[in-house]
C-alpha positions in Angstrom: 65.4 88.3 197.8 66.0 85.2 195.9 67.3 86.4 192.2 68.5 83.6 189.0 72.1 83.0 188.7 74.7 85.5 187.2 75.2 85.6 184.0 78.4 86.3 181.4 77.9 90.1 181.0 79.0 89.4 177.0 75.9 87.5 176.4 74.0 90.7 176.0 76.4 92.8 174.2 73.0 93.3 171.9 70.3 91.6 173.7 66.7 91.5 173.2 64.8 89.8 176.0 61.2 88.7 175.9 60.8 87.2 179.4 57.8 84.6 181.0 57.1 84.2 184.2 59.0 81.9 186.6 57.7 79.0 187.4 55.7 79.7 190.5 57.0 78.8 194.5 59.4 81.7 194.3 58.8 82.9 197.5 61.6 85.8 198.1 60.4 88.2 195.3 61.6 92.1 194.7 59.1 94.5 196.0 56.3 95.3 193.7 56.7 97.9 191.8 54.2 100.3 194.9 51.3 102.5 193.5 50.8 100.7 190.2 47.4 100.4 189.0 47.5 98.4 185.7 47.4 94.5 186.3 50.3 92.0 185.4 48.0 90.4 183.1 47.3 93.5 181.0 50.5 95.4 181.2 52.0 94.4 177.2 54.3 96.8 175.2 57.8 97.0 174.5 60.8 99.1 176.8 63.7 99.7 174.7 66.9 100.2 176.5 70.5 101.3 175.7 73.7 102.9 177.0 76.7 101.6 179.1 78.2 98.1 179.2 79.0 98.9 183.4 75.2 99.3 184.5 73.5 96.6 182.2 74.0 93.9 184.0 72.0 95.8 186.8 69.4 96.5 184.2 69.5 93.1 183.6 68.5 92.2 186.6 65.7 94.3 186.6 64.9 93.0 183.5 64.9 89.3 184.5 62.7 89.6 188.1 60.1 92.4 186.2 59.8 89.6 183.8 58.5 87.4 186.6 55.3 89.0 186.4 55.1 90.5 183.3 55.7 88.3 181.1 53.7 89.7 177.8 56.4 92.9 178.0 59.1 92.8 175.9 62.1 94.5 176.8 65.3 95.2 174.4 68.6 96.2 175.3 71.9 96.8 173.6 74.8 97.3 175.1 76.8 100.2 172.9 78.6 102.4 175.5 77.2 104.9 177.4 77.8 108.2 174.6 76.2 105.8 171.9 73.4 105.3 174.0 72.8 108.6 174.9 72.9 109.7 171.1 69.8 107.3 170.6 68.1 108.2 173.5 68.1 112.1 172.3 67.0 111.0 168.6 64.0 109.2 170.5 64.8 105.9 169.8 64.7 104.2 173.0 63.1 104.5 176.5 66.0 104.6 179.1 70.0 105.0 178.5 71.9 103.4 181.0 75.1 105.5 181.6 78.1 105.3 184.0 78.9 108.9 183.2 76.4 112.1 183.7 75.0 113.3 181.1 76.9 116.7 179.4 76.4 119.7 179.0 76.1 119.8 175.1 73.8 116.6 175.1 71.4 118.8 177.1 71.1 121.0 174.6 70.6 118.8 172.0 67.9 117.3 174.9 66.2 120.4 174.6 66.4 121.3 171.0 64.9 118.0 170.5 62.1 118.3 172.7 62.9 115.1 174.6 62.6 116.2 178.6 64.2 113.3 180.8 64.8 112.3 184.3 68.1 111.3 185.8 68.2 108.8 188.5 71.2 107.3 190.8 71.2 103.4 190.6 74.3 102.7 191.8 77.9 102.9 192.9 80.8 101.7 190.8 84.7 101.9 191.4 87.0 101.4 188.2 89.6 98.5 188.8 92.4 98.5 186.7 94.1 95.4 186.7 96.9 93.0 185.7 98.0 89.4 185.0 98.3 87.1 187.9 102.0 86.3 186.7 102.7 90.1 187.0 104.9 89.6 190.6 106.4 92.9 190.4 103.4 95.2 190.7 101.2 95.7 193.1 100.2 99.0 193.2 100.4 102.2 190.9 100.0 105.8 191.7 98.0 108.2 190.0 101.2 109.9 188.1 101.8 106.5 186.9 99.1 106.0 185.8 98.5 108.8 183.9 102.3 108.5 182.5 100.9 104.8 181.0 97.8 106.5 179.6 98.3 110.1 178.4 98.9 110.3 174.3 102.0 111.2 174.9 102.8 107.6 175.9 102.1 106.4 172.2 105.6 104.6 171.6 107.1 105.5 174.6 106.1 103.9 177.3 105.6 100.8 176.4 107.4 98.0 178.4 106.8 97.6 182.3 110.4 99.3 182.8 109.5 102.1 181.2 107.0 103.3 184.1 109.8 101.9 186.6 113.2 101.1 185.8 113.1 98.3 189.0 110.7 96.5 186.9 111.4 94.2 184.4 111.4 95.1 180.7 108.5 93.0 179.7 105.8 94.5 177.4 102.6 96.1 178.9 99.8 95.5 176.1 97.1 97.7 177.3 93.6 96.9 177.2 90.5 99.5 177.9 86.8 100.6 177.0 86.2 102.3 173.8 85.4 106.2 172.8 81.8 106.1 173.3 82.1 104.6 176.8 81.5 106.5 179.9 84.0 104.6 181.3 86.9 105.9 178.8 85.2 109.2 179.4 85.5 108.8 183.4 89.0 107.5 183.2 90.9 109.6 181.3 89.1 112.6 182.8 90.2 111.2 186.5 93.6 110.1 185.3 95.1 112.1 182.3 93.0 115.2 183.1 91.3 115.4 180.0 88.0 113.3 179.1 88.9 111.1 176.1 92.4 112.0 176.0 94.2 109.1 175.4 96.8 107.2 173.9 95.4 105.4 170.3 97.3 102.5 170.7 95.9 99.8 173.0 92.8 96.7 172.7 89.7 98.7 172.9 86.5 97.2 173.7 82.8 98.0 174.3 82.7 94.5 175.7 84.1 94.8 179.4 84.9 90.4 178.7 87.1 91.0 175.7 89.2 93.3 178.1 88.9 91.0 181.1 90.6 88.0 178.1 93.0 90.4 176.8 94.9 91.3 179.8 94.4 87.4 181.3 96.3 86.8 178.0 99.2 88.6 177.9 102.2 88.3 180.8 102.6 92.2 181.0 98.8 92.8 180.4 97.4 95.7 181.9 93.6 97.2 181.8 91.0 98.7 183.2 87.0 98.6 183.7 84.0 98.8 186.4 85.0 96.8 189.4 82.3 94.0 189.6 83.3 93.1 186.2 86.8 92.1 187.8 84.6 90.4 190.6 83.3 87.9 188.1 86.9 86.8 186.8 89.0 87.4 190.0 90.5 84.1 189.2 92.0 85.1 185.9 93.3 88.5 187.3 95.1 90.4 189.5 94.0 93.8 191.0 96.0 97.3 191.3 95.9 99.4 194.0 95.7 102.9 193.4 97.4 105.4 194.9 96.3 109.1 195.0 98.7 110.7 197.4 97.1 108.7 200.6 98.6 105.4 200.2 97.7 102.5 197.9 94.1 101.8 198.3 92.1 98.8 196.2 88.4 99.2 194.7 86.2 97.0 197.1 82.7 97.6 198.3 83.7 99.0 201.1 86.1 101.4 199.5 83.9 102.9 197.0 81.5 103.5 199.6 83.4 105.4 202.2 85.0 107.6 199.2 88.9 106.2 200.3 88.9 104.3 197.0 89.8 107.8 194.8 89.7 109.0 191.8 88.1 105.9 190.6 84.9 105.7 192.1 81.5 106.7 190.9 78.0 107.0 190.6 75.6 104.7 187.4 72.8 106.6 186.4 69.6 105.3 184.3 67.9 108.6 182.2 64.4 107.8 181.2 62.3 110.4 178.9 59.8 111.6 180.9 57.2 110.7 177.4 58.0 106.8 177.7 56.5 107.4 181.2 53.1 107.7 179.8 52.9 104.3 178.6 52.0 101.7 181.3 54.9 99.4 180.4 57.9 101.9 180.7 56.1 103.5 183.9 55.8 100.2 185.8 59.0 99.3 184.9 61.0 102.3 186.1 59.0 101.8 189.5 59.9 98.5 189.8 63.8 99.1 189.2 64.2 101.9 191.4 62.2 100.1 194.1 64.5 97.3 193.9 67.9 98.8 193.0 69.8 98.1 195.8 69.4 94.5 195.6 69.8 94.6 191.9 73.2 96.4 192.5 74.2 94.1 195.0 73.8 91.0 193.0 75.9 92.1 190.3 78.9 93.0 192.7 77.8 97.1 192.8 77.3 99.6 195.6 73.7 99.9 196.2 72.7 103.9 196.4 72.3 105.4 200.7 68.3 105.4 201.5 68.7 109.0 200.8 69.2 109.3 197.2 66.9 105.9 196.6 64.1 108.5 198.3 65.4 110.8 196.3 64.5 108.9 193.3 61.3 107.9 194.1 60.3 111.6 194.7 61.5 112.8 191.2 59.4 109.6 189.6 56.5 110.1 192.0 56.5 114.2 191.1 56.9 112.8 187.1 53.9 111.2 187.3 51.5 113.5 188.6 
C-alpha cells in the first residue's frame, strides 16, 4: 500500500478537508471499501468528524486515500480532545468521534436519553510516552511512584525541580508539559498514574495540540511531558524517551511493547464511535467500510499498533450486522 507523505499532526488541529482524486498510476491502493453498492462517481455528501488529537492522524489517513476515489465527499474534522468530541457527537452534531479513551458510563446515558444509538470500533493500539529533553543526562527511566509523585495535585509547589523526585539528581527545574481536560489522554494518564481520571496537578503547559507539547518540553532543559507514542516518533530528534517502570523493570513504549502488553500501564486501545443514523447515508456508510477495511495500514503509517485479525473481524461483523 503506497500512502502520501506524513504530515505535521498540528496542521489539522481544525481541519476541513475536501479531497480529489490522485492523479491516476497509483498502483498500491487500500482495499475497497468490500460490499458497497453506490459508485465513486455518485457517492457526494459531507462526513463530519471530531474527538481525540491521538487517533486523527489515523483518520486522516483514511481521509486522504477515501479521497482517492471519492473526491465529490467532503469530509470535516476538528481536532478538540476526545471528551469535547464526544459532547458533540451525543448533541448530533457530527458523524464519528475519534477517541483514545472508551466511552463512560454517564455519556451513555446521555447516548440514550438523546436517542443517538452508536457503534464502537477498535482502530488501533497506542502506548503513552512520556518524555524528556535530550540534554536531560541524568534520567533515564522513572517508575510508576515517581511518576505519580510528579503528577498528583498534591505536587502543586512542591515538587518542582528534578531533585525533588530524586535527591541524586540535579536541582534543575522540571516545567511540565501534558494534554488538556477534555483529552482522553489526560483522562487515561492520570487514571493509570495518579489513580484518579483527571486528577491532576493545575500547574503545567496544557495542550490539545500533541506539537505544542512536543516544543514545550524540546524547549526547556528540565522539560518533561507526556502524549501518544507515535507523536514522539515523528520528533525523536528533538526528544528523549522515558522508560517506565511498573514494578518489572524499566520498559520503553515501542511497537513491539504495546503489543505484547510489557509496555504497562501506558498502553491502550483508539476507538472511532459512529452513530448508527449517519450509517444510512451512503457517504458516512462507505466511509466507515473503507476505514476499518484498511486500518491496519492506516495505523501503521502513522507510527500505531494495527488491531490482531481478531478484533478487525470483529469490527467488520458489528458494521456488517449495522447494516442489515
Amino acid at each position: 500500500m503506497k500512502f502520501s507523505g506524513r504530515r505535521n499532526p498540528a496542521a489539522f488541529l481544525v481541519l476541513s478537508l475536501a479531497l480529489a482524486a490522485l492523479v491516476a498510476g497509483c498502483n498500491n491502493k487500500p482495499a475497497d471499501s468490500g460490499g458497497g453498492s453506490t459508485a465513486s462517481s455518485e457517492l457526494a455528501g459531507m462526513v463530519q468528524i471530531s474527538g481525540s488529537s491521538t487517533v486523527a492522524p489515523i483518520t486522516e489517513v483514511a481521509i486522504e486515500e477515501f479521497g482517492n476515489d471519492h473526491g465529490d465527499v467532503k469530509l470535516s474534522m476538528a481536532v478538540t480532545g476526545t471528551s469535547a468530541g464526544m459532547s458533540r457527537f451525543l448533541l448530533d452534531e457530527i458523524d464519528i468521534c475519534n477517541a483514545s479513551r472508551p466511552i463512560k458510563d454517564t455519556e451513555k446515558d446521555k447516548a440514550k436519553e438523546a436517542g443517538i444509538e452508536f457503534l464502537e470500533f477498535t482502530v488501533a493500539y497506542d502506548g503513552l510516552a512520556v518524555v524528556i529533553n535530550p540534554q536531560n543526562d541524568w534520567c533515564d527511566s522513572l517508575t510508576v511512584e515517581q511518576l505519580k509523585a510528579i503528577w498528583e495535585p498534591e505536587a502543586k509547589d512542591t515538587v518542582t525541580k528534578w531533585s525533588d523526585v530524586n535527591a541524586e539528581w540535579p536541582n534543575e527545574e522540571m516545567p511540565l508539559f501534558g494534554p488538556g481536560t477534555a483529552s482522553g489522554t489526560f483522562e487515561y494518564f492520570t487514571e493509570e498514574i495518579v489513580g484518579e481520571a483527571k486528577s491532576s496537578r493545575p500547574d503545567y503547559t496544557r495542550s490539545e495540540d500533541d506539537n505544542v507539547l512536543v516544543r514545550g518540553v524540546a524547549g526547556e532543559k528540565g522539560g518533561l511531558g507526556y502524549f501518544g507514542y507515535a507523536y514522539y516518533a515523528e520528533n525523536k530528534d528533538k526528544l528523549k524517551l522515558v522508560a517506565v517502570d511498573s514494578g518489572a523493570g524499566p520498559v520503553k513504549p515501542s511497537l513491539e511493547t504495546v503489543m505484547d502488553g510489557t509496555y504497562t500501564p501506558l498502553s491502550r486501545p483508539l476507538f472511532i464511535y459512529v452513530n448508527k443514523k449517519s450509517l444510512e447515508r451512503p457517504e458516512v456508510a462507505e466511509f466507515v467500510k473503507f476505514y476499518l477495511a484498511n486500518a491496519g495500514e492506516f495505523a501503521s503509517a502513522r507510527g500505531y499498533v494495527r488491531v490482531t485479525d481478531e478484533i478487525a473481524a470483529h469490527n467488520k461483523e458489528l458494521l456488517d450486522g449495522a447494516s442489515k
